[in-house]
N, C-alpha and C positions, 0 to 999 in steps of 0.2 A: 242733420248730418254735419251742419257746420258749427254747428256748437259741439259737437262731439270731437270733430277734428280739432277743436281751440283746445279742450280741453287737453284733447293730448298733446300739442306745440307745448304748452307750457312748461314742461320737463325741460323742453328744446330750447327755450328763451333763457331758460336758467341756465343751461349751461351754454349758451353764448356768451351770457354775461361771464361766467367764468371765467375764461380766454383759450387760447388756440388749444392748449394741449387737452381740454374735454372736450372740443368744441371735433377734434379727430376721433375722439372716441364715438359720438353722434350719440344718439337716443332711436329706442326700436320704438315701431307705430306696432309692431306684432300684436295682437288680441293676446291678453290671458288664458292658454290653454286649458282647458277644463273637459276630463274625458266624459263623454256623454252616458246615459247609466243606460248598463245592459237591458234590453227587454224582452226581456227572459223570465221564466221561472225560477224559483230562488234554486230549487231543488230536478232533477229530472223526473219526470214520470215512473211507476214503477209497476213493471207488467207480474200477475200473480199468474201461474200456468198450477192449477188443483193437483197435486201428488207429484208434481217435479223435485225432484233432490236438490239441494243446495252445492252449489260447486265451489270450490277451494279458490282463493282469487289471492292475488300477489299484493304484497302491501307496495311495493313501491310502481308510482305512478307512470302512465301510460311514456309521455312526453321525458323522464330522466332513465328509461330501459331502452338501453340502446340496440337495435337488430338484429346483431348479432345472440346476443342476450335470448332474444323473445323469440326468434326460426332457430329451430334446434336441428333441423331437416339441411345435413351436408352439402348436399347438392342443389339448395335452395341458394344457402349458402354464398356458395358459387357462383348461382345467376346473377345474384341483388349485387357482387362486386363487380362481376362485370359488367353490370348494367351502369353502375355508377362511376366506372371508368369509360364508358364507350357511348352511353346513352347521348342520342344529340340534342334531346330538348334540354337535359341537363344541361350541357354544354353550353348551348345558347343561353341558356341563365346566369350560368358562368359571367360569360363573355357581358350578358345586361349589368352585370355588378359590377364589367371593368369600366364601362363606357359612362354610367352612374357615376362612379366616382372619377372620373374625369371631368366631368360636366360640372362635378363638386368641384374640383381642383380649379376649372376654368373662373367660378363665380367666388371663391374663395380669393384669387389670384387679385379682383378685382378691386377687393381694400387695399391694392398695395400698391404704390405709383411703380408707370413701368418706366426703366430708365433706358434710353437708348444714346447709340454713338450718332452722330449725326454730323454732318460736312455739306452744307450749302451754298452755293453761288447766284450770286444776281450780277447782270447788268442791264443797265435803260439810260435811256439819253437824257440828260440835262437841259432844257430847253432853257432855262432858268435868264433872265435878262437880255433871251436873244441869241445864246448860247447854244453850241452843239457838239460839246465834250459829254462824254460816255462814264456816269457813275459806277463804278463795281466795289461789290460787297461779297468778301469770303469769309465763312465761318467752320469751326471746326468744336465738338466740344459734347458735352452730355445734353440731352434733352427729354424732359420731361413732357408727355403732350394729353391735356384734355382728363387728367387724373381727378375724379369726383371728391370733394370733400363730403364724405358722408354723415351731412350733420343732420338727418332727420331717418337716417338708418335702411332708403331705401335697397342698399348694395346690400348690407347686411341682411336685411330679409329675403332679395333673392339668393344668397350664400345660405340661408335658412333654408328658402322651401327645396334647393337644389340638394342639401347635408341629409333632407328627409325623404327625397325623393330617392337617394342612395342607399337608405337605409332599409326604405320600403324595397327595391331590389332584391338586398341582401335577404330578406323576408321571404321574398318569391322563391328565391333560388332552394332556400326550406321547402316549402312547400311543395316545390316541383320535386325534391327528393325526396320527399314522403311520398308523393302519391306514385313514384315511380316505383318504390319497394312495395308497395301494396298491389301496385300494376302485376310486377312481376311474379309476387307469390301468388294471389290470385290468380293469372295464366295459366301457372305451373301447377296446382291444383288443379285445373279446370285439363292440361292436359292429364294428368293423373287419370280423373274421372272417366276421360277418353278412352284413355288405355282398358279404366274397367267394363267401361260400358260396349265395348268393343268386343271385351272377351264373351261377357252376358250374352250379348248380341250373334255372337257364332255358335255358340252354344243352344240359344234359342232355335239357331238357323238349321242346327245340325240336329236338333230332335224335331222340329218338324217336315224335313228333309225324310228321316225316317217314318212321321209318321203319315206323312202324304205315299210312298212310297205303298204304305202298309192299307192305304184308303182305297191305291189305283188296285193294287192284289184283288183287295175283296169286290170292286166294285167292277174288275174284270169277271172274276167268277160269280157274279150276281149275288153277295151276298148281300152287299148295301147301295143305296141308291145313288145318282149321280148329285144330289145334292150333297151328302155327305162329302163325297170325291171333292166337289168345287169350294167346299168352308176348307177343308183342310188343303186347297191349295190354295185360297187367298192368304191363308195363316204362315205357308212360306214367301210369298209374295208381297206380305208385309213385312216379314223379316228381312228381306233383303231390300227394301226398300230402308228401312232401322237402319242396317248396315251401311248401305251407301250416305245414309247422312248422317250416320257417328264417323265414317269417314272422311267426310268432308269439313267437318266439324274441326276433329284430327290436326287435316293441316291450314286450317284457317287458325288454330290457336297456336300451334307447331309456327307458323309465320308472322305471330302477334308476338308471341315470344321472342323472338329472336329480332324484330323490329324494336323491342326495350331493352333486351341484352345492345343490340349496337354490333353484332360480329353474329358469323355462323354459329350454328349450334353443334359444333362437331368434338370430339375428344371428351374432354373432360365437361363440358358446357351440354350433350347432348341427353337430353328426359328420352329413358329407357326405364318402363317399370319391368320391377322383375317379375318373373314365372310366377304367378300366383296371389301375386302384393296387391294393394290395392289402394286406396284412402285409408282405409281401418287401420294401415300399417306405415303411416306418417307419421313420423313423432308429435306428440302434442306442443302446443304453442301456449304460453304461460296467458292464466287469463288475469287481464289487467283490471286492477278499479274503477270507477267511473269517477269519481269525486265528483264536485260543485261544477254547476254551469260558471259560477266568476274563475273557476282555475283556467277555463279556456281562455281568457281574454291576455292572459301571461304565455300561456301554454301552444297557442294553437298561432304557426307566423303566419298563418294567410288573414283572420284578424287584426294579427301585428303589424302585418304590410297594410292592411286597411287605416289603420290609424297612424301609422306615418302619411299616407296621401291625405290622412284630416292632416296633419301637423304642416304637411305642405301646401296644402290649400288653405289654410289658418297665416300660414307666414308669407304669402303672395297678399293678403291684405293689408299688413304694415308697407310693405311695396306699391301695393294701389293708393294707401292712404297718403304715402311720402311723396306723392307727387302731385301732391297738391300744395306742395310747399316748396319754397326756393332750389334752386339744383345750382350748389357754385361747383366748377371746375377749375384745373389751375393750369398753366401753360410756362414750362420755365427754362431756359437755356443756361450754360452756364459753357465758359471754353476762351477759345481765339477766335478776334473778329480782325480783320486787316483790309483795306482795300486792293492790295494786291496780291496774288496768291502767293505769293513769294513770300509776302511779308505775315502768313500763318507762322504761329507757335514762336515768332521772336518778342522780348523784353518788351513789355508794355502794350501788349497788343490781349490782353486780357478786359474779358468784358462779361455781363449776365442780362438776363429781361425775365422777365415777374409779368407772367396775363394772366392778372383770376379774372373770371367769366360768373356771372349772377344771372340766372336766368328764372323769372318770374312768372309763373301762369297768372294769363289777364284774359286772353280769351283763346279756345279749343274747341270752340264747338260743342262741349259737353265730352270727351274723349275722355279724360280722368277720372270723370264721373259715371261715366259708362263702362271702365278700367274697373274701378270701386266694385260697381255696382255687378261685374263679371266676376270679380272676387271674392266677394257675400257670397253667390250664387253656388260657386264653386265649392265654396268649403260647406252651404247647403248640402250638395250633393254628395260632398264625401262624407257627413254624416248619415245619412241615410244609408251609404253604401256599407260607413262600417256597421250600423247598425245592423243591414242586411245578413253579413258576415257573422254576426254572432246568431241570427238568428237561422240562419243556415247550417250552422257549427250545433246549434241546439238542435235542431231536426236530425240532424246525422245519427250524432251519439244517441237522442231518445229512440232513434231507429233502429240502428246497434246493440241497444240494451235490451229492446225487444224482441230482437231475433235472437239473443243470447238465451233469454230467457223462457222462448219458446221452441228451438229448433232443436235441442236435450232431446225434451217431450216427444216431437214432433219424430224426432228418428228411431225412438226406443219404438213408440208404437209402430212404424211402418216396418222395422225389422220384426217386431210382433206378428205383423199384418203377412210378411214375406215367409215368412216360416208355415205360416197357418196355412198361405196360398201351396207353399210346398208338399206339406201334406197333402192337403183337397189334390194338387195332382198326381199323385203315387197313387191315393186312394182311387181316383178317377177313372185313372187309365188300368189297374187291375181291373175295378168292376169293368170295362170298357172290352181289356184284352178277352174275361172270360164271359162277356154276352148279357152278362145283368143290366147296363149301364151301356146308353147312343155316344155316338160318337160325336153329337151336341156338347155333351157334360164333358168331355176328356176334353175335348177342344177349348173350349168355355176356359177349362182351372188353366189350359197350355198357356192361354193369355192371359188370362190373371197375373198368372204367376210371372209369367215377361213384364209385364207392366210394375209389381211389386218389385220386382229385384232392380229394374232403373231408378222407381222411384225411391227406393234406398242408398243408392250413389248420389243422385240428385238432392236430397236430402242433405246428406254425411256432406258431399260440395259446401251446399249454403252452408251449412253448419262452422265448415271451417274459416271458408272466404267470410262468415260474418267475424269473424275472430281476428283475422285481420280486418277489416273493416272497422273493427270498434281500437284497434290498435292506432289506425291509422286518424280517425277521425277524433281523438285524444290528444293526438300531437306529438304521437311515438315515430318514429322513424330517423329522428332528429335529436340530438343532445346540445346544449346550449355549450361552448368549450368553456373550460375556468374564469378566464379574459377577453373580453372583446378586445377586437383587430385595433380598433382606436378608440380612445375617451372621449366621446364626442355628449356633447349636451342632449342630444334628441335621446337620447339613449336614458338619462334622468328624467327625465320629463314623461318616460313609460313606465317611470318606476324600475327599472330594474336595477 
């Protein structure tokens, strides 16, 4: 380690040697940034589903279609802007990118001496020869106090990891509004589903309502047994059991929604499906390409916030390193000095004092090197974590890509399956009404056929929430604008 640390002084001697005006510029101990290689697959997985159709996919990428663009659904619309005016975790993001760059503004402040007005007095007795007259000393004037000369770049490094700590913010704040539009359309879907599942659900309720009705008839005039009577009323007795918790379901998402919206859901903001509508009748959502796993590492800010906190944890190390090296400060007055107050700010009474300060690590206890060695450690950790980060960003999308690729398949056959249960019960309950056919088999296809037609909303749901899903876990929700806010170096250093 301490040959590692000479080697890096040496920059630093040189430009001592040069004189004052490099010697202000200072020299960084920062490590060489080097982003660490994805570990990842080159490519994503690719799920084959035997006689699926191939579906139409958008040439322009996930992460530069902006939301509006990709919910074509009016009233979807609606929620995702007032979610992003109202939303509070937004908000609180917000607010993390003001207090970010203030933090930056604080350690930025730091290379710059502060200058202050300053007016002090003293008096103390003279004992001097036996003496006991009263010295006073008044001063008026500018002062400079304790200003670091940063000749081994520790300020500047903390000015680093603070510029990337703000950037990695600015990051989150991304991310937080991506996952909030995918929050909300997701909801709104899933209330949709409500809505249909709800109609299903009384409909169910109300033919076996009938045909219980039609059990107790016969099973009063002894035509069928009490077993029969008791299936066909557990058959509405589950139905309203259905009901009660597609109702409760209802306003538990009815209350999630409007927890992302940020405001009531009333007027123009309130999910009312029409008479008849259903999922089937939501406009389609454009489906996005997948591209390379390396597009996410540009693409996707929750990555890009990961590796600004490597960039800040990378730049706390030239800061750990620098302090194992001289720390001069300067202390400088400049103004009127008089001994009497009277006699401030008149002719000749001008005066200055010069304190540089040199302070040398000789011994600490090991604290600088424990400092160091908390710094390595750190930016350990942020690599792993962005690593994490991509590899978490890779599971998503291969997830996404699968459910695209399977839930097509996966709906055409349960609407297959739901048609066919429709049949079996018309044909059922005929044979049933004219005595060929127990009232086992009519009952038998009633459930069927209930369970088919939920699991066809359930279905057409994933189906769509996977679409936003693979929108969002892309890096769509978000458009990068023409210009960043400021020119700042961390921002080269990701490549962009």
């Amino acid at each position: 380690m301490v040959n590692r640390l000479t080697r890096a002084a040496r920059p630093c001697a040189v430009a001592l040697a040069l004189g004052s005006g490099l010697l202000v510029a200072g020299c960084s101990m920062i490590p060489a940034y080097q982003r660490p290689a994805a570990p990842v697959a080159a490519e994503f997985p690719a799920v084959a589903v035997p006689g699926a159709a191939a579906r139409p996919t958008s040439t322009v990428p996930a992460a530069d279609m902006e939301w509006q663009t990709f919910f074509s659904d009016p009233q979807l619309r609606k929620l995702i802007d007032a979610a992003l005016n109202n939303n509070r975790d937004l908000r609180i993001a917000v607010l993390n990118i003001e207090q970010a760059r203030a933090q930056y503004g604080i350690r930025r402040a730091d290379q710059f001496p502060t200058v202050n007005a300053a007016l002090t007095g003293s008096r103390q007795p003279n004992t001097a020869n036996g003496g006991t007259s009263i010295t006073s000393v008044y001063t008026a004037g500018f002062a400079v106090t304790s200003y670091e000369l940063d000749f081994f770049g520790r300020v500047s490094s903390l000015k680093e990891a603070a510029l990337a700590q703000y950037l990695a913010t600015e990051e989150g704040r991304k991310t937080t509004q991506i996952s909030l539009i995918a929050s909300v359309a997701n909801t709104y879907l899933s209330l949709l589903a409500d809505e249909e599942l709800l109609a299903t659900t009384r409909q169910a309720l109300s033919t076996r309502e009938e045909s219980f009705k039609l059990s107790k008839l016969r099973f009063d005039n002894g035509v069928t047994s009490e077993l029969d009577l008791r299936q066909a009323e557990s058959l509405l007795e589950a139905a309203r059991v259905s009901l009660a918790q597609q109702l409760r379901q209802r306003a538990l998402n009815q209350s999630a929604l409007q927890l992302l919206v940020g405001q009531p859901l009333t007027g123009d903001l309130a999910v009312v499906a029409a008479p008849g509508k259903g999922l089937a009748d939501v406009p389609m959502m454009v489906d996005v390409p997948a591209g390379l796993p390396s597009d996410l590492l540009t693409r996707r800010p929750d990555i890009r916030q990961a590796e600004q906190q490597l960039l800040a944890a990378n730049a706390n190390i030239g800061a750990a390193r620098a302090a194992f090296f001289p720390r001069i400060s300067l202390t400088a007055t400049a103004g009127s000095a008089s001994s009497h107050l009277s006699g401030l700010f008149k002719a000749g009474s001008y005066g200055w004092t010069l304190a540089p300060q040199l302070l040398l690590p000789i011994f600490d206890a090991g604290r600088n090197q424990a400092g160091l060695a908390s710094a390595n450690a750190g930016r350990d950790i942020a690599i792993a974590q962005y690593e994490k980060s991509i590899q978490t960003a890779f599971k998503e999308v291969s997830d996404a890509l699968a459910g695209r690729a399977t839930l097509d398949e996966q709906l055409r056959a349960q609407q297959a399956q739901a048609a066919a249960e429709t049949t079996r019960f018309k044909l059922a309950d005929l044979r049933y009404q004219n005595g060929i056919a127990s009232s086992l088999d009519q009952l038998d296809a009633q459930r069927s056929l209930f369970a088919a037609q939920q699991a066809v909303v359930q279905t057409r749901l994933a189906q769509l929430q996977s679409q936003v899903t693979l929108y969002k876990v892309l890096g769509g929700g978000w458009k990068e604008p023409p210009e960043p806010p400021l020119n700042l170096r961390a921002e080269t250093q990701l490549g962009r």
